[in-house]
MIKOLTOR-295308 format. One record per residue (C-alpha): residue number from 1; residue in one letter; x, y, z. Coordinates in Angstrom, 3 decimals. Layout:
<pts>
<pt n="NUM" res="A" X="X" Y="Y" Z="Z"/>
...
</pts>
This chain:
<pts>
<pt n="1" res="X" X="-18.614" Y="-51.364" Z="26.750"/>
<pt n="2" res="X" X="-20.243" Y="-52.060" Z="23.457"/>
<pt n="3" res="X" X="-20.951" Y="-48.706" Z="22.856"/>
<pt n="4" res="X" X="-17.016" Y="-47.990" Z="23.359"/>
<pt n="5" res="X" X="-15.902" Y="-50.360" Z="20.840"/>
<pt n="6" res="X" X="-18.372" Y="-49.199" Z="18.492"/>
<pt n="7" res="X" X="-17.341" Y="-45.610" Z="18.763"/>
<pt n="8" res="X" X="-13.946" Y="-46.750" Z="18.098"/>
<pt n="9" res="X" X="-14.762" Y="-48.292" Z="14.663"/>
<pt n="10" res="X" X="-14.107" Y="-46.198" Z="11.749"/>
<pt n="11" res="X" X="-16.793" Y="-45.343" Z="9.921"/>
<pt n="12" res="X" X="-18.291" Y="-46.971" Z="6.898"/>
<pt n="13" res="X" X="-19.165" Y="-43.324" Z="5.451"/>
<pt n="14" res="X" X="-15.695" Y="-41.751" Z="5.319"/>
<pt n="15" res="X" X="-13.599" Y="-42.632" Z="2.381"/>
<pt n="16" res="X" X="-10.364" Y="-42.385" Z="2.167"/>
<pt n="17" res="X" X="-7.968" Y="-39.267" Z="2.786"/>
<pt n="18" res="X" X="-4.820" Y="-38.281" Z="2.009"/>
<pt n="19" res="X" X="-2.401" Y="-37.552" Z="4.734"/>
<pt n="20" res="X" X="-2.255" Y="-34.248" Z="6.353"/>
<pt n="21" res="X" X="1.728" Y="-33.620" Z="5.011"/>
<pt n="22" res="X" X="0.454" Y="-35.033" Z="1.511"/>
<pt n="23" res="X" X="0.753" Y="-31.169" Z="0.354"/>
<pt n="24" res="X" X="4.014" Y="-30.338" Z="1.484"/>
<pt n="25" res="X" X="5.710" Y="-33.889" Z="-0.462"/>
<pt n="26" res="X" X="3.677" Y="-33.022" Z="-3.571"/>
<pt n="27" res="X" X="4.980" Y="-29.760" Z="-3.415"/>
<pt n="28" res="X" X="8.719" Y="-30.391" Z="-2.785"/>
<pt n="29" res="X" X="8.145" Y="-33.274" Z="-5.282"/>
<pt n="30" res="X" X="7.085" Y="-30.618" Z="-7.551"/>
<pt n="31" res="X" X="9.924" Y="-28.202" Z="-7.124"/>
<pt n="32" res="X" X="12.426" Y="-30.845" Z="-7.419"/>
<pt n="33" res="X" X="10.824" Y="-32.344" Z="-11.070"/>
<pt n="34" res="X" X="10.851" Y="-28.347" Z="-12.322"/>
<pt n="35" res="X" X="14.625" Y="-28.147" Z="-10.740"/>
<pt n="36" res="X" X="15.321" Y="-31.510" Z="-12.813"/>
<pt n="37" res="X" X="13.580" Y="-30.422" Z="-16.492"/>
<pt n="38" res="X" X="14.946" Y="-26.827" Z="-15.991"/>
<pt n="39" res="X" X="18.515" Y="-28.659" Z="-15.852"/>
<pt n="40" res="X" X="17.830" Y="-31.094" Z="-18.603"/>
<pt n="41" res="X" X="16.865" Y="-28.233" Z="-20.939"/>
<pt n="42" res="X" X="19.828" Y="-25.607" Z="-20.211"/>
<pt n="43" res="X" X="16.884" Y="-23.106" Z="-18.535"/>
<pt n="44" res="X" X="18.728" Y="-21.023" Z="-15.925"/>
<pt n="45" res="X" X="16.029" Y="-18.087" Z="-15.244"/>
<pt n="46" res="X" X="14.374" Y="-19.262" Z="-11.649"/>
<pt n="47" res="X" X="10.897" Y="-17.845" Z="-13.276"/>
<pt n="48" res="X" X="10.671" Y="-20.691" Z="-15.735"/>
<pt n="49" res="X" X="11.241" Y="-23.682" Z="-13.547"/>
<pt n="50" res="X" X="8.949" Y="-22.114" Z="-10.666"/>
<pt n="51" res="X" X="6.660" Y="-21.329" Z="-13.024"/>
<pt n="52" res="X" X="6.622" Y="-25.351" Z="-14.063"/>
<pt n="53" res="X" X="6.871" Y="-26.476" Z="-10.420"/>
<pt n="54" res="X" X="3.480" Y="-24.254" Z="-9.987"/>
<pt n="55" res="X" X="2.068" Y="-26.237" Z="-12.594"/>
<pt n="56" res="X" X="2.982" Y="-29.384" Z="-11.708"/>
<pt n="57" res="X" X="2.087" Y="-28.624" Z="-8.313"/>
<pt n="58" res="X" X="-1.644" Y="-28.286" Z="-9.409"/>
<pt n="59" res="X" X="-1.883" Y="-31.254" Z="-11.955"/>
<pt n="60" res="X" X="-0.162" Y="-33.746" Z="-9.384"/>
<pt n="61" res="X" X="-2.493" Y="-32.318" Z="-6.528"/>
<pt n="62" res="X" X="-5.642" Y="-33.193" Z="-8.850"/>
<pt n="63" res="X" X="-4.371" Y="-36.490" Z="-9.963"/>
<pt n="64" res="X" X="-3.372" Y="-37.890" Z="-5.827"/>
<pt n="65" res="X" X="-6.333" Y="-36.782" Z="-4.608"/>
<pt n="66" res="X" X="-8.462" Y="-37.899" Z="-7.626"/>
<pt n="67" res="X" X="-7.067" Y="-41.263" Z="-6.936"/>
<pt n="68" res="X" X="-7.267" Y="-41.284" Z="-3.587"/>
<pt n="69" res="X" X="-10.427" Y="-39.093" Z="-2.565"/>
<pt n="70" res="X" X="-12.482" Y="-39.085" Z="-5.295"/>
<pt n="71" res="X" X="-12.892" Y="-36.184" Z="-8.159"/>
<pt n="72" res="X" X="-15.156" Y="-34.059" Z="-5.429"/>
<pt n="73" res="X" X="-12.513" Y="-33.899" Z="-3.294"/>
<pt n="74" res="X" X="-9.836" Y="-33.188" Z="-5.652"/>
<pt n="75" res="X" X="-11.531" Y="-30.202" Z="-6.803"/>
<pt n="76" res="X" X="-11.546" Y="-28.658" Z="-4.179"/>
<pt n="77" res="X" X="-7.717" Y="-29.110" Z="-3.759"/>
<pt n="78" res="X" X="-6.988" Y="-27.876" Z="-7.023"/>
<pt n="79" res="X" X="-9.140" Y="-24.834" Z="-5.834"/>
<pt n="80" res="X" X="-6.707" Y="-24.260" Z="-2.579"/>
<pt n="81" res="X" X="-3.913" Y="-25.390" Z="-4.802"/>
<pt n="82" res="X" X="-4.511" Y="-22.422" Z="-7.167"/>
<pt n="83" res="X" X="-4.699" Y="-19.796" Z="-4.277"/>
<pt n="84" res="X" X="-1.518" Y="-20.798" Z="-2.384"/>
<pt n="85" res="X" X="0.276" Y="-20.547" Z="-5.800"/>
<pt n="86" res="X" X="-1.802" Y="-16.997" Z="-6.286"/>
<pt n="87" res="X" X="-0.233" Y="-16.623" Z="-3.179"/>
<pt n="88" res="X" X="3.295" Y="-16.920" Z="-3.475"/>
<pt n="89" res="X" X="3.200" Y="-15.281" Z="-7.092"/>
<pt n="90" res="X" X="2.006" Y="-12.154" Z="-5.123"/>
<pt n="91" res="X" X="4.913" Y="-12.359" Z="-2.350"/>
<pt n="92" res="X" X="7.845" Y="-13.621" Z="-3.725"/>
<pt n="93" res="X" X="8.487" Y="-10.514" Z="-6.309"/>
<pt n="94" res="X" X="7.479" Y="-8.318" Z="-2.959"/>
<pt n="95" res="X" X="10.012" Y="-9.880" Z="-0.652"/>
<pt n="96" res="X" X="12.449" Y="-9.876" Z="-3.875"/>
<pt n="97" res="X" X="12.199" Y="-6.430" Z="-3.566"/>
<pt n="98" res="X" X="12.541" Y="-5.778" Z="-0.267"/>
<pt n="99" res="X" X="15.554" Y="-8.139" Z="0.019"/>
<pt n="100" res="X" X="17.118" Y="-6.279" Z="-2.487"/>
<pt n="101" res="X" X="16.428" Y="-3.199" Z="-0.921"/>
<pt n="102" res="X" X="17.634" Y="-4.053" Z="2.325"/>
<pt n="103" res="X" X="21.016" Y="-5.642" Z="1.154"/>
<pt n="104" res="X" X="21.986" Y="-2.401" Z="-1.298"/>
<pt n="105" res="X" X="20.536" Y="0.383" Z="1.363"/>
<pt n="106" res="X" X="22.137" Y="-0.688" Z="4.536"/>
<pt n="107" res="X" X="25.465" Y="-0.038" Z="2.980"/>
<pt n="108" res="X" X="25.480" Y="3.412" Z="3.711"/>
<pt n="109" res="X" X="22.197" Y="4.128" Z="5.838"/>
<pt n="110" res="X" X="23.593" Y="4.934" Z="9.345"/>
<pt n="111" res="X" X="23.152" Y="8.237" Z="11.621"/>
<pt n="112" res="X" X="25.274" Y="10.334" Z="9.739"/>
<pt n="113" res="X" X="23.093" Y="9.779" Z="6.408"/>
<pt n="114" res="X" X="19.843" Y="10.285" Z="8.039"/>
<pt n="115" res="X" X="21.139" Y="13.584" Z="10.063"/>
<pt n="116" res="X" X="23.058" Y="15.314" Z="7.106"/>
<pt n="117" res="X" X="22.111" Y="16.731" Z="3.259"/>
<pt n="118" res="X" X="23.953" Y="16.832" Z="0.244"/>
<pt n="119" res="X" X="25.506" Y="20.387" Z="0.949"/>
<pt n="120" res="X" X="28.024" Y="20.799" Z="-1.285"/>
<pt n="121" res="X" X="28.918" Y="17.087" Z="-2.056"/>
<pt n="122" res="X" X="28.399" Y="15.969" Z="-5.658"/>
<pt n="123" res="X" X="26.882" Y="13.642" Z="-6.765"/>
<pt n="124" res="X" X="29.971" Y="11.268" Z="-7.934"/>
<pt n="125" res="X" X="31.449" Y="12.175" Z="-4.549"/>
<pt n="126" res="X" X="30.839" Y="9.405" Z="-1.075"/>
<pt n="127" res="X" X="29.046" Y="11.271" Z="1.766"/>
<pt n="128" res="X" X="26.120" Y="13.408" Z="2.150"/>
<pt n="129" res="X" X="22.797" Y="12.400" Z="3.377"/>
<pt n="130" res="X" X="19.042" Y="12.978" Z="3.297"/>
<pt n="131" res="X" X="17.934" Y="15.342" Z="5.820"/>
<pt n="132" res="X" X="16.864" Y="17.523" Z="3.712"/>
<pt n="133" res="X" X="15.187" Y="15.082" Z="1.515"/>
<pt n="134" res="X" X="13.446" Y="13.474" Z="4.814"/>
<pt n="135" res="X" X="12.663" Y="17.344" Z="5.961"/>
<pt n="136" res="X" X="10.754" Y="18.418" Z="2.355"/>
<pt n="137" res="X" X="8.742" Y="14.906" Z="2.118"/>
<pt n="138" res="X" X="7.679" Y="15.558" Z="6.026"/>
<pt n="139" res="X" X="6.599" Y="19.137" Z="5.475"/>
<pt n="140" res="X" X="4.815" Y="18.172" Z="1.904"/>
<pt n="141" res="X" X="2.977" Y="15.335" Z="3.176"/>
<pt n="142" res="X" X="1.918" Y="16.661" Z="5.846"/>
<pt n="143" res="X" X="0.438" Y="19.659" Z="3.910"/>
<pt n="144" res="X" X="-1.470" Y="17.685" Z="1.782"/>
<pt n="145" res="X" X="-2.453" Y="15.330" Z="4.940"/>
<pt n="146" res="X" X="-4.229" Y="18.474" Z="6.674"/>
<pt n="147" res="X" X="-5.581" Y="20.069" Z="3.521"/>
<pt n="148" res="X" X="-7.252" Y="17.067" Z="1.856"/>
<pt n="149" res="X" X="-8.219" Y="14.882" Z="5.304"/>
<pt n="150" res="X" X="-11.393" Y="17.443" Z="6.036"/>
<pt n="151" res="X" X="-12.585" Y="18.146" Z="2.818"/>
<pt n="152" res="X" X="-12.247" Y="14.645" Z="2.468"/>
<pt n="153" res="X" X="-14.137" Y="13.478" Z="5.331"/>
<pt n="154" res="X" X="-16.812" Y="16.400" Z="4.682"/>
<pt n="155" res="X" X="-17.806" Y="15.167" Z="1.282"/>
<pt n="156" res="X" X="-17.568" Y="12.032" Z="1.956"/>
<pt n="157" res="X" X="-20.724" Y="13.020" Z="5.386"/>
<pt n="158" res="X" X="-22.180" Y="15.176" Z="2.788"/>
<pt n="159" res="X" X="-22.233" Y="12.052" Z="0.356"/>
<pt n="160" res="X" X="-23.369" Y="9.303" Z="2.634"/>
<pt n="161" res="X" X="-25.554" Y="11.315" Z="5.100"/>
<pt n="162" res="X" X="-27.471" Y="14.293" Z="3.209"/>
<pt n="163" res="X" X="-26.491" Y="13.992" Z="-0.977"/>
<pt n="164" res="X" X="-29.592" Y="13.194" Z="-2.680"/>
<pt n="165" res="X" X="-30.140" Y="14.323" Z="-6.500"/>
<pt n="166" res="X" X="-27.901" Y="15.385" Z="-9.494"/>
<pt n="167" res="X" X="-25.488" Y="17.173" Z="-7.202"/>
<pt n="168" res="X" X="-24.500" Y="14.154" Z="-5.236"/>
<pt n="169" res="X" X="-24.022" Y="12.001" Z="-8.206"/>
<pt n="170" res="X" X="-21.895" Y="14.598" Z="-9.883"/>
<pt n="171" res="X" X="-19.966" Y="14.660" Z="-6.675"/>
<pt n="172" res="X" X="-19.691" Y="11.067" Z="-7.194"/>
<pt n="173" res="X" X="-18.530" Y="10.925" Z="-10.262"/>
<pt n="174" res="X" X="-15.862" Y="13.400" Z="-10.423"/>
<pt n="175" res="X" X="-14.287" Y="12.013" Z="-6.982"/>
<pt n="176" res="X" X="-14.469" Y="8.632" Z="-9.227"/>
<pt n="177" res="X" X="-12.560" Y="10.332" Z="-12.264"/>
<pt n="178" res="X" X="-10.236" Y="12.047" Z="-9.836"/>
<pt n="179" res="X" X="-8.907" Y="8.502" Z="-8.733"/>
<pt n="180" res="X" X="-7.836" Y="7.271" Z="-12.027"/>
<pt n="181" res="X" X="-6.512" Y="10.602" Z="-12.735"/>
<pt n="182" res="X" X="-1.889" Y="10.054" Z="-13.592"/>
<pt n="183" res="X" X="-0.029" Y="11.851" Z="-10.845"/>
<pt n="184" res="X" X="1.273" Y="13.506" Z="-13.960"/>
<pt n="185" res="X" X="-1.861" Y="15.078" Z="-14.630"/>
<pt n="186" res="X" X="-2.132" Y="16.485" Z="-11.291"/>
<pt n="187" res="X" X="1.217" Y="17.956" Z="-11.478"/>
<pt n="188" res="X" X="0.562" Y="19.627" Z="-14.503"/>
<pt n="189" res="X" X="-2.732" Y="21.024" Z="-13.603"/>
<pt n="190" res="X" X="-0.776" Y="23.022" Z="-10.348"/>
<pt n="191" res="X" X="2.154" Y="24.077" Z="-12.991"/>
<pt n="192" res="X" X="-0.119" Y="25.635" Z="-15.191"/>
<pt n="193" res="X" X="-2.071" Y="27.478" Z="-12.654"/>
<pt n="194" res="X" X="-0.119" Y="28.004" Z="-9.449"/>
<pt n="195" res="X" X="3.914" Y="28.664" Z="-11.097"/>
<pt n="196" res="X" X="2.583" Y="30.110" Z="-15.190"/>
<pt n="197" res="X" X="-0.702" Y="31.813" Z="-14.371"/>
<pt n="198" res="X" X="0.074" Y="33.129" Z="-11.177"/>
<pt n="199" res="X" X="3.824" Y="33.125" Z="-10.927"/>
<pt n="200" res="X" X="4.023" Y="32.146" Z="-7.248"/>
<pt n="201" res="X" X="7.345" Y="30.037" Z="-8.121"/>
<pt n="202" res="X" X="8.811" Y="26.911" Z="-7.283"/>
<pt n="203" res="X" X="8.105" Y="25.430" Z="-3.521"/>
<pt n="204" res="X" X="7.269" Y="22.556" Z="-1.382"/>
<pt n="205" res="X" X="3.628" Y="23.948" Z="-1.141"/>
<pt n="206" res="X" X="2.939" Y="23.588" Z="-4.828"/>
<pt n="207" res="X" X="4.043" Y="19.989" Z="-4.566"/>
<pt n="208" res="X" X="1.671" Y="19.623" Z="-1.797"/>
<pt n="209" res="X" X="-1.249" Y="20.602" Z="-4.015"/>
<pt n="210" res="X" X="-0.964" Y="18.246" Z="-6.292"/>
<pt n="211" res="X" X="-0.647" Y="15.621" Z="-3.752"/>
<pt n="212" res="X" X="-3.600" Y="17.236" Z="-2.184"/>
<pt n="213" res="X" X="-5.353" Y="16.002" Z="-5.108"/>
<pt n="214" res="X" X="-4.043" Y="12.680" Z="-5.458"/>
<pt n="215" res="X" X="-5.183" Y="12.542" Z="-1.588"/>
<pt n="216" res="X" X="-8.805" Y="13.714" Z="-1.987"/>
<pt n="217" res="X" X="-10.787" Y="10.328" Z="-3.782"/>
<pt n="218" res="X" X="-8.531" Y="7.825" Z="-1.822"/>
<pt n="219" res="X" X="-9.885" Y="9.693" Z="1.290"/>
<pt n="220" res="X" X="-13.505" Y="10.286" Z="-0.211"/>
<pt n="221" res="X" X="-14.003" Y="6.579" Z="-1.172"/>
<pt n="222" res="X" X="-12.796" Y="4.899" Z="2.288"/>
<pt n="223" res="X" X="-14.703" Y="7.299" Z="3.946"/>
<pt n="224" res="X" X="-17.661" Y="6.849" Z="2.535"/>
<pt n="225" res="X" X="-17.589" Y="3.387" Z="2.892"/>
<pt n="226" res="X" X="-16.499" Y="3.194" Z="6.298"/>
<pt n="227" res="X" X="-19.652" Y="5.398" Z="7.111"/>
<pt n="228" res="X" X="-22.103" Y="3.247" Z="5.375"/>
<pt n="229" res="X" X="-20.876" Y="0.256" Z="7.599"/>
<pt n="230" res="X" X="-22.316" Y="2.077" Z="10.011"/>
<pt n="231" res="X" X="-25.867" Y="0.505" Z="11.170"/>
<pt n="232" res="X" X="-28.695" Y="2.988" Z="10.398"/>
<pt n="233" res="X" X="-30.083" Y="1.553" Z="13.644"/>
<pt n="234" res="X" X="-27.618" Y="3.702" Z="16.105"/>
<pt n="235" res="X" X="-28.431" Y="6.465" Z="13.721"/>
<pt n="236" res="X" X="-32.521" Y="6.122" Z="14.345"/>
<pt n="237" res="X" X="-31.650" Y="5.386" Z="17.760"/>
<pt n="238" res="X" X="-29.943" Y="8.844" Z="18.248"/>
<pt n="239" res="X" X="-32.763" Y="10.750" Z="16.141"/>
<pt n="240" res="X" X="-35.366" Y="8.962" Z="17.985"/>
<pt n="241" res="X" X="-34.389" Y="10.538" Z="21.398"/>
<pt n="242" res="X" X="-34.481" Y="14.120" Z="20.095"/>
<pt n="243" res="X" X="-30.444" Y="14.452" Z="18.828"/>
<pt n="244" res="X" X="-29.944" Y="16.752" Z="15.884"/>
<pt n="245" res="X" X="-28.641" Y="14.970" Z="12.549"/>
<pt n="246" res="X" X="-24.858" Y="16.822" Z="12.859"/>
<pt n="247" res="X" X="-24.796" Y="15.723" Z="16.315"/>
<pt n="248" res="X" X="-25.762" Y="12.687" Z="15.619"/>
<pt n="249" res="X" X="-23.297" Y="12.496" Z="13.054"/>
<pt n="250" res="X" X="-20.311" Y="13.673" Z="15.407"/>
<pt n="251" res="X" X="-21.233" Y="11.553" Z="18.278"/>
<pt n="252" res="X" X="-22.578" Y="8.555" Z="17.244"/>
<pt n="253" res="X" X="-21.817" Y="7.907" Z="13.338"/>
<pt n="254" res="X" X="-18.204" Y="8.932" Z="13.410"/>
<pt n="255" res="X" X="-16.722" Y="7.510" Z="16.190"/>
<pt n="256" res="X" X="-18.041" Y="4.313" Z="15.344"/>
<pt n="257" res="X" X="-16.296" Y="4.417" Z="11.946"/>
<pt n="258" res="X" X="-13.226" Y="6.441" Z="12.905"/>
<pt n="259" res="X" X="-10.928" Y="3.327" Z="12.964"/>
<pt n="260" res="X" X="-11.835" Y="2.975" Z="9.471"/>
<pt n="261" res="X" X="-11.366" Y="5.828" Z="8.324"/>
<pt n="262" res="X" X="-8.129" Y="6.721" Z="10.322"/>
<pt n="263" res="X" X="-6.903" Y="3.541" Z="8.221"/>
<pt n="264" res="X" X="-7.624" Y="5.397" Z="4.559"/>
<pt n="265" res="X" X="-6.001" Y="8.326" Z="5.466"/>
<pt n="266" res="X" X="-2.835" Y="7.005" Z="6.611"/>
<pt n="267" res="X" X="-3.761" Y="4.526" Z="3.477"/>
<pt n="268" res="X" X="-3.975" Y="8.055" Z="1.520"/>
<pt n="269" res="X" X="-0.751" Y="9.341" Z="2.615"/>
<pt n="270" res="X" X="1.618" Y="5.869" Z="1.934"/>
<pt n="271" res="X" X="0.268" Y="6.460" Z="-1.875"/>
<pt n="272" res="X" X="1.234" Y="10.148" Z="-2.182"/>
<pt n="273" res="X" X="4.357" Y="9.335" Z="-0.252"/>
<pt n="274" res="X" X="6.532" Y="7.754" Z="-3.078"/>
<pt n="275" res="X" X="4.875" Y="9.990" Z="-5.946"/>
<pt n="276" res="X" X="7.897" Y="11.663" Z="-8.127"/>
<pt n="277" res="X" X="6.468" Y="13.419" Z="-10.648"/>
<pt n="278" res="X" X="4.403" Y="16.160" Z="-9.058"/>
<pt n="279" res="X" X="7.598" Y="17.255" Z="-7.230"/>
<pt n="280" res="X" X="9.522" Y="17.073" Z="-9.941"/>
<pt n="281" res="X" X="7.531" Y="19.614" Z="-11.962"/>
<pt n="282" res="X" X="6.684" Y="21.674" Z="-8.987"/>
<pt n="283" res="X" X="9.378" Y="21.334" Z="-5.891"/>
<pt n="284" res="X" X="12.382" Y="21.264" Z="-8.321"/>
<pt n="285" res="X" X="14.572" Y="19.744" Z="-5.655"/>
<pt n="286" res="X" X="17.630" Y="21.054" Z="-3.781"/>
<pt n="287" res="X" X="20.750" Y="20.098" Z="-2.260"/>
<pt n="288" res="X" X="20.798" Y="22.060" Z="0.527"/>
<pt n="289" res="X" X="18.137" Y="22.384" Z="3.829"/>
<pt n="290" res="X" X="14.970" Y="24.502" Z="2.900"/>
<pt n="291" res="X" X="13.106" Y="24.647" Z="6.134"/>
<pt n="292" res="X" X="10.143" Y="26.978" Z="4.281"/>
<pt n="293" res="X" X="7.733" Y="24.864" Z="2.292"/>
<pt n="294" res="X" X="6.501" Y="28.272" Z="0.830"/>
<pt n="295" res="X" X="9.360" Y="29.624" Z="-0.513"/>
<pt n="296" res="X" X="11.924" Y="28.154" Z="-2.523"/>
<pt n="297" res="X" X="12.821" Y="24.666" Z="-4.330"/>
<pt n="298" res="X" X="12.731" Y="21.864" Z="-1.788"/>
<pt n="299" res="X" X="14.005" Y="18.462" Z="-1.825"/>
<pt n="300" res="X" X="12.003" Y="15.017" Z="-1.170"/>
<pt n="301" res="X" X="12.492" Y="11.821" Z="-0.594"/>
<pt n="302" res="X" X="10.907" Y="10.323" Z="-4.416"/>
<pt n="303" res="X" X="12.894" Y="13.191" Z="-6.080"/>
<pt n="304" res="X" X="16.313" Y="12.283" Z="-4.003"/>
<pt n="305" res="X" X="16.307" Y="8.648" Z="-5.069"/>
<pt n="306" res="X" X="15.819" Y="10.091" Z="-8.997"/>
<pt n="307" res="X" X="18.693" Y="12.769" Z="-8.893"/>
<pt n="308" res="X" X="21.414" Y="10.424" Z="-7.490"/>
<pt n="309" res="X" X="20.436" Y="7.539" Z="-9.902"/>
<pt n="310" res="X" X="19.866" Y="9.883" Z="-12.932"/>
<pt n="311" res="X" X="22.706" Y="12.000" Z="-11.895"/>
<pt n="312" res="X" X="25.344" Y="9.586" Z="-10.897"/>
<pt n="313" res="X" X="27.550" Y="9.203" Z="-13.587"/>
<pt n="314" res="X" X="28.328" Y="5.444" Z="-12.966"/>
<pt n="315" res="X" X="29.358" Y="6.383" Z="-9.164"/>
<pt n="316" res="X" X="28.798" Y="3.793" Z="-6.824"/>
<pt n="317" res="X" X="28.384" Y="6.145" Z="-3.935"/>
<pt n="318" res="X" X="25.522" Y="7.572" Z="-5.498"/>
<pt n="319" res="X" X="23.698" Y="4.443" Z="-6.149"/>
<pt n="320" res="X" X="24.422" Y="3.508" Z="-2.389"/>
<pt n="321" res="X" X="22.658" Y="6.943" Z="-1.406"/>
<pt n="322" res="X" X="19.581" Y="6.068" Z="-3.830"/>
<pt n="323" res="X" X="19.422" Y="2.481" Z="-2.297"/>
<pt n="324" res="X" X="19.537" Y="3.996" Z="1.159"/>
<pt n="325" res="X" X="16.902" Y="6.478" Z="0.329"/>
<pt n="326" res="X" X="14.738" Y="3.942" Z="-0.835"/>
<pt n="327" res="X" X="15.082" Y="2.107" Z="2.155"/>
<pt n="328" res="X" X="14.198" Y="4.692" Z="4.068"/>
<pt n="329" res="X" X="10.782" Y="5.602" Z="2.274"/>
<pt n="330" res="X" X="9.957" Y="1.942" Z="2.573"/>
<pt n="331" res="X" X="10.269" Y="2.081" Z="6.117"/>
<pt n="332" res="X" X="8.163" Y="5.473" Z="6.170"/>
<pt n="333" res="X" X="5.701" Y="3.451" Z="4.349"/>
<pt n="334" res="X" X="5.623" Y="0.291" Z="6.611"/>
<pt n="335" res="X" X="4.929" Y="2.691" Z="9.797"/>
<pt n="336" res="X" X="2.581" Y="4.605" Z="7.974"/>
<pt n="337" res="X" X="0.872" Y="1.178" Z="7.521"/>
<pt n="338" res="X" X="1.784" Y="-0.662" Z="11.073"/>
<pt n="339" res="X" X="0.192" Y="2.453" Z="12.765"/>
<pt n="340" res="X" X="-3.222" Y="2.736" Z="10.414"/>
<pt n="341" res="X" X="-3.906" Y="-1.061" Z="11.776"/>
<pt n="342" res="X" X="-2.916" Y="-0.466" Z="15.426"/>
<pt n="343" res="X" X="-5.337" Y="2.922" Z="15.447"/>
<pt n="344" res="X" X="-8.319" Y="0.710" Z="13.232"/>
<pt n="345" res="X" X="-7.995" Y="-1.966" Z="16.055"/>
<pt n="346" res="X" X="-7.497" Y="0.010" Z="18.728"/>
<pt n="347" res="X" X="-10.601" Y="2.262" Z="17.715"/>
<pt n="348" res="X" X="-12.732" Y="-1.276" Z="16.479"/>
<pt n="349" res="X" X="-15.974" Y="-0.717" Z="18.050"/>
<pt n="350" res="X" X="-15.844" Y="-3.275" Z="21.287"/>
<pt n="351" res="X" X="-18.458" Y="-6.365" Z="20.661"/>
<pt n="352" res="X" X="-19.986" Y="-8.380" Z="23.335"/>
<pt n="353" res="X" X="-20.278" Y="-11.904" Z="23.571"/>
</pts>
């Protein structure tokens, strides 16, 4: 019974603590005293008095805990303080945008604008669509996707599992140049040799090129990473029981990683997704439906949203059908990114317990 009531007894050794909803007061408290100033002092842009409630946020989370839990303590709350206003710094401009996306593209985004191109609508004119735009970004991507996802995955085995020497760091450092390289650049590089040199004309497959290249590090880098999360035990293991290394490689090294790496590529192809400028120098864009990604000017999705915006003439119809468009490569992008973490958890190596 003694024991009980002991048990029961607070103990000497804890100080005092602030209550658990203590962060959510100081941080309406905070909002409200930025809401107040910002009224005081005529301020109506919302990033100046969230930018004081952030602060004040912070000091009065130091100060209440310093007073109540000691200077340890509040140091630590200042630290998780900091990171939840990191936080919402990151996400608010991000769901901005997508708000504002959403409530200007839904206007006109229904079957009819996903099933039908611009024909022989103008620009200032209501109606059309983005078939065609939706058609050329399908057919482009995808190019790129099955040029650039082997040699990407083969330099990136060559890299991790056999280069050794000069060549290997060369390798290295040109796939590390290659990812700072401007979309721009890329662009020009294919204009220069593919449409001047060697006069093969304007086409989706020229835009694909470039994006090839824009492709190629992302895919190197995550690649090679993903393999060297691999243990080298399974490798011994395999080698130790008579396997040869490229079998080794193809049975036991990649499927272990291949969740990873299924994750950069699709990773890969959300960044060359949105790109404008290669397929403005190379596709040229079109109006109309050009099935053949090898022969002719082609539309996209990037390109789309630039013509009816650039092109518009103060028409609200065509800022509806950029809006839309742009809704609609978001969305692309969120699958792209929804299905990358459904095939890396669904191909996560299982763990015991």
């Amino acid at each position: 019974m003694s024991q009980t009531v002991n048990d029961r007894r607070p103990s000497s050794l804890q100080g005092a603590t602030l209550p658990k909803w203590s962060p959510y007061a100081i941080a309406g408290g905070s909002v409200a005293l930025g809401l107040g100033i910002s009224a005081a002092a005529g301020l109506h842009s919302k990033i100046q008095w969230g930018l004081m409630a952030a602060v004040f946020f912070v000091a009065a989370s130091y100060g209440i805990a310093a007073k109540v839990e000691g200077r340890r303590q509040a140091k630590d709350r200042v630290a998780t303080s900091l990171v939840w206003v990191a936080f919402l710094l990151a996400v608010i401009p991000l769901v901005s945008l997508i708000w504002e996306t959403v409530e200007r593209g839904v206007k006109v985004l229904d079957v009819y604008f996903l099933t039908h191109s611009m024909g022989l609508v103008t620009d200032t004119e209501p109606g059309g669509g983005i078939y065609h735009a939706i058609l050329g970004t399908l057919e482009q991507v995808g190019i790129a996707t099955v040029i650039s996802v082997p040699i990407g995955i083969l330099t990136a085995i060559y890299l991790v599992e056999y280069g050794r020497g000069r060549l290997a760091q060369a390798v290295t450092f040109f796939v590390d140049v290659m990812t700072g390289i401007p979309s721009i650049v890329a662009g020009l590089f294919i204009l220069s040799f593919w449409i001047i040199i060697l006069d093969m004309g304007y086409s989706g497959f020229a835009g694909a090129m470039a994006l090839t290249i824009l492709m190629l590090p992302v895919i190197v880098r995550s690649t090679e990473e993903m393999l060297k999360l691999v243990p080298n035990e399974l490798r011994e293991a395999s080698l130790a029981l008579g396997v040869p290394k490229w079998r080794t490689i193809m049975k036991v090294v990649l499927p272990t990683s291949v969740g990873g790496i299924t994750t950069g590529v699709m990773l890969a192809v959300a960044r060359i997704t949105g790109e404008t400028a290669p397929v403005l120098l190379l596709v040229w864009g079109s109006t109309f439906i050009n099935t053949d990604p090898f022969d002719g000017p082609q539309a996209s999705l990037p390109m789309y949203i630039y013509q009816q915006y650039a092109n518009s003439g103060g028409s609200g119809a065509a800022y509806d059908r950029a809006w839309a468009a742009a809704l609609t490569l978001i969305a692309f992008v969120m699958i792209l990114n929804l299905a990358a973490r459904g095939i890396a958890r669904w191909k996560a190596p299982k763990t015991g317990r």
